[in-house]
C-alpha positions as CSV (number, residue, x, y, z in Angstrom):
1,X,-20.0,-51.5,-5.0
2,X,-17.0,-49.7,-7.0
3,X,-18.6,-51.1,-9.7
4,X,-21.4,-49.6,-9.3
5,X,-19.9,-45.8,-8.8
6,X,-17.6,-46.0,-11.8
7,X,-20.3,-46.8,-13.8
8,X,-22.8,-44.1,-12.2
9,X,-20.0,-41.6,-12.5
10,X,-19.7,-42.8,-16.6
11,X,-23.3,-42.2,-16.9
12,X,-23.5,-38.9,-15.2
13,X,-20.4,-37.7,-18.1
14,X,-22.7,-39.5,-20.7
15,X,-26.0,-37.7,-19.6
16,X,-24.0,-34.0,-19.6
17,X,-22.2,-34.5,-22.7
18,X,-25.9,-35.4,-24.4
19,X,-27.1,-32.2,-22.5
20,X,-24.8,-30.3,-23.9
21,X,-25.3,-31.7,-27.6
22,X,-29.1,-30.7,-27.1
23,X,-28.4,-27.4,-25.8
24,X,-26.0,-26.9,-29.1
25,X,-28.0,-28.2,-31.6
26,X,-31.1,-25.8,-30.3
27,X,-28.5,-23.0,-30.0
28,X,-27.7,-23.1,-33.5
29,X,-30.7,-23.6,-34.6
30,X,-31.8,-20.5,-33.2
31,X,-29.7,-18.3,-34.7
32,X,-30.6,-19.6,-38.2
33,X,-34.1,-18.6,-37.3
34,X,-33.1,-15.3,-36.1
35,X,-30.8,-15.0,-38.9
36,X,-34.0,-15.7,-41.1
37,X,-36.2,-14.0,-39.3
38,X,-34.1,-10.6,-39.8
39,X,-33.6,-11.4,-43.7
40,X,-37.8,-11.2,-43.7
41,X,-37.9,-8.1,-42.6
42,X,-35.3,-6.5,-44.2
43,X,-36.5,-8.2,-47.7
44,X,-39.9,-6.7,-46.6
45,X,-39.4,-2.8,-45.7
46,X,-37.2,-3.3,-48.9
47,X,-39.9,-4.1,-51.3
């Protein structure tokens, strides 16, 4: 039974660290999209 909890509690550290490599990744991701989002514009109302 405290087997059980230790490992449960492990899991639930494992699941939030993934969450918070997911929520990361797409984070930085989207500020590369904005970035290059922005440098289309401005490399269109330049031309």
């Amino acid at each position: 039974e405290h087997l059980l909890k230790r490992s449960s509690s492990a899991d639930r550290v494992g699941r939030e660290r993934w969450l918070h490599h997911i929520t990361e990744s797409v984070t930085i991701n989207n500020g590369i999209f904005l970035i290059f989002l922005f440098s289309l514009i401005e490399f269109q109302t330049a031309s």
